[in-house]
N, C-alpha and C positions, 0 to 999 in steps of 0.2 A: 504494500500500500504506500511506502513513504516514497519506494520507488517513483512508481508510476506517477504520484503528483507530482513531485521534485519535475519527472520527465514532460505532465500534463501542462504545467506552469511556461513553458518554455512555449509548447505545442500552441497555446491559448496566445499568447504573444504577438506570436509569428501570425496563425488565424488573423488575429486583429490588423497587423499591417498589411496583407494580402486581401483581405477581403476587405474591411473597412477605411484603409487609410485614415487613420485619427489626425487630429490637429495638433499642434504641439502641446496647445493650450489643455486639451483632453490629456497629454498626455505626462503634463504637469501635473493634476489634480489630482492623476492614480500615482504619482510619484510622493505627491505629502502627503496622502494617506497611507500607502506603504512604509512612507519615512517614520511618518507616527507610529503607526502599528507596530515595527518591530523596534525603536527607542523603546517605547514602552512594554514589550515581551520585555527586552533585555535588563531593564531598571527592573522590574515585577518580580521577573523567575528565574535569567540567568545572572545576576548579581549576589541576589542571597544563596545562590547555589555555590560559587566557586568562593563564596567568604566565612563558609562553614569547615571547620575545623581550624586547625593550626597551616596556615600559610600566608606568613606576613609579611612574602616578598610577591603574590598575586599581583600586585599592581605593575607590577613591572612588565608583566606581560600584557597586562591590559594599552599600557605604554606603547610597548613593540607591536603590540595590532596598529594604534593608530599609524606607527612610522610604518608599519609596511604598507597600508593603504596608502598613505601618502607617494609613496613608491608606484605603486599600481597606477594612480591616478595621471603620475604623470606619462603613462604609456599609453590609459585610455581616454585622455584629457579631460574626466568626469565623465565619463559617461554613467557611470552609478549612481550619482544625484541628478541626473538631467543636463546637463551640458553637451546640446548635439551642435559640433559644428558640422553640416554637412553638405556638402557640394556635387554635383551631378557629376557624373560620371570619373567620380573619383577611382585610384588602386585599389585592390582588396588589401582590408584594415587590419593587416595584421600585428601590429602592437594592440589595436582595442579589443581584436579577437582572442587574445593569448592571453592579457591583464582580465579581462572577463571570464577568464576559463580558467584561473589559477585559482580568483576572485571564488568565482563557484566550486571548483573543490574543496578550498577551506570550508569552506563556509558549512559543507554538504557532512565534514566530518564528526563536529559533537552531536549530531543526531544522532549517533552510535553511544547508547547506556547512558542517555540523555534523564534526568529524572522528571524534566519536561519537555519530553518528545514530542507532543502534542502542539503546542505553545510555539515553539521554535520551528518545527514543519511548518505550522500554516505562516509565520514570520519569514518563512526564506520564502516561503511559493510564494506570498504577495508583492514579497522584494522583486521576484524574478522575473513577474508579469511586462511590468513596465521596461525590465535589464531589456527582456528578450527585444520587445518593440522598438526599444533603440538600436539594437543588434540588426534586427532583419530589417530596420529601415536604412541603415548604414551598405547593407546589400543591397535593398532597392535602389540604393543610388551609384553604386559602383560598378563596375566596370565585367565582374564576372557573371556568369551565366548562372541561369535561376535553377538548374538542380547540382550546380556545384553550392550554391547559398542554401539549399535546403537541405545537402549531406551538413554543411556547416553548422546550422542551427540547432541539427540531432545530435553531431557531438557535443555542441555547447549544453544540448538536454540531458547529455548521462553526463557531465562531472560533475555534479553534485553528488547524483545515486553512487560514483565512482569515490567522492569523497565520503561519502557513509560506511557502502563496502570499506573502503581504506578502514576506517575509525573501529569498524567490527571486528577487523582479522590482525591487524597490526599491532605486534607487540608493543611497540614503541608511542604509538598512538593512543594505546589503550594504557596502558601506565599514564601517562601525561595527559591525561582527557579534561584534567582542569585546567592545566596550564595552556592547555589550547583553547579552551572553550577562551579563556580569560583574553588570547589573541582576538578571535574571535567576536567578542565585545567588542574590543578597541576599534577595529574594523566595522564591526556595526555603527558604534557611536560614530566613530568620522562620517560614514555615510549620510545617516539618519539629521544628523545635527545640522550639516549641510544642505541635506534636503529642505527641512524644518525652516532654520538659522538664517539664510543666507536672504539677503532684500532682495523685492523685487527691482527692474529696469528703472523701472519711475520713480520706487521709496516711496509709494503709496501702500497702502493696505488694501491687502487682497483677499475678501471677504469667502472667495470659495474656497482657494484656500485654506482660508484661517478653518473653514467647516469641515471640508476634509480633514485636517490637521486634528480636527476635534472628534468625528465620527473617528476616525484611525486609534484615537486613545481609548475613546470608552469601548469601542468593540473589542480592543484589547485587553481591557481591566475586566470585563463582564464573561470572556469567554473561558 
């Protein structure tokens, strides 16, 4: 089951730029509700999770999540919080395709003996909804052919299940499953905060936004 959504999330994405073309503005509004959404799993379920028991050097790895995001980011220029720049008939992206495939294996791996598996599944598949849509519209405007973009967008839909699998069977990963999750955070919070955080173009207030931003928490808090 954790599979197949992890993989249905990506699936739904893709659907949505092919079949609907959304507007950025649409595609903003599923971005700070995602943002919200998973800020608040991660404050709710994974923070008192990895601050239980004796480890008083966790934060440090919460640390190293954000600098590797920061890293990531600059290969996919943002594209995890909404920052498309994109121009017709551009190369095929491959710094944003590789930085979003790293992006989705971490991320795919504390699902594995998760004590809120639940929680963090539906937080990474609403993260991914919008990933994807920036993904396959960065295909729709480049240069390569439409079932080399749709082998692409199926591998971008198993590294996550590929980062779970990992987190199951991996010795190394399963010892250290705090200290990753706790990357993991840091990686969230950069995301999410910038989602959230950052002004809009004008520095006016953006009332849908702000809504989504608001439906994203409480369906968080209720679920």
């Amino acid at each position: 089951m954790t599979y197949i959504a992890l993989i249905f999330s990506v699936l739904i994405g893709v659907v949505i730029v092919y079949g609907f073309k959304p507007s950025n503005k649409s595609v903003q509004l599923l971005l700070a509700f995602s943002g919200a959404y998973l800020l608040s799993i991660t404050i709710l379920h994974l923070f008192p999770e990895i601050y239980i028991g004796d480890n008083e050097n966790i934060g440090l790895f919460i640390i190293l999540g954000l600098l590797l995001q920061l890293i990531l980011d600059f290969f996919s220029k943002g594209a995890e919080h909404g920052h498309m720049h994109i121009q017709d008939d551009i190369a095929f992206p491959w710094s944003l395709f590789l930085s979003l495939g790293i992006h989705a294996f971490m991320e795919g791996i504390p699902l594995a003996h998760n004590h809120h598996h639940e929680h963090l599944l539906w937080a990474i598949v609403i993260h991914k909804i919008p990933i994807a849509i920036i993904l396959a519209t960065f295909f729709v405007k480049s240069k390569i052919k439409k079932i080399h973009a749709v082998l692409f967008l199926l591998l971008f839909s198993l590294m996550s299940p590929m980062g779970s699998l990992a987190g199951e069977n991996i010795s190394f990963l399963i010892d250290y499953k705090k200290e990753i999750t706790a990357i993991i955070i840091g990686i969230f919070l950069h995301i999410s905060t910038i989602i959230l955080f950052e002004t809009s173009k004008d520095h006016k207030f953006n009332l849908l936004k702000f809504i989504a931003i608001l439906v994203g928490m409480v369906v968080a808090y209720i679920a």
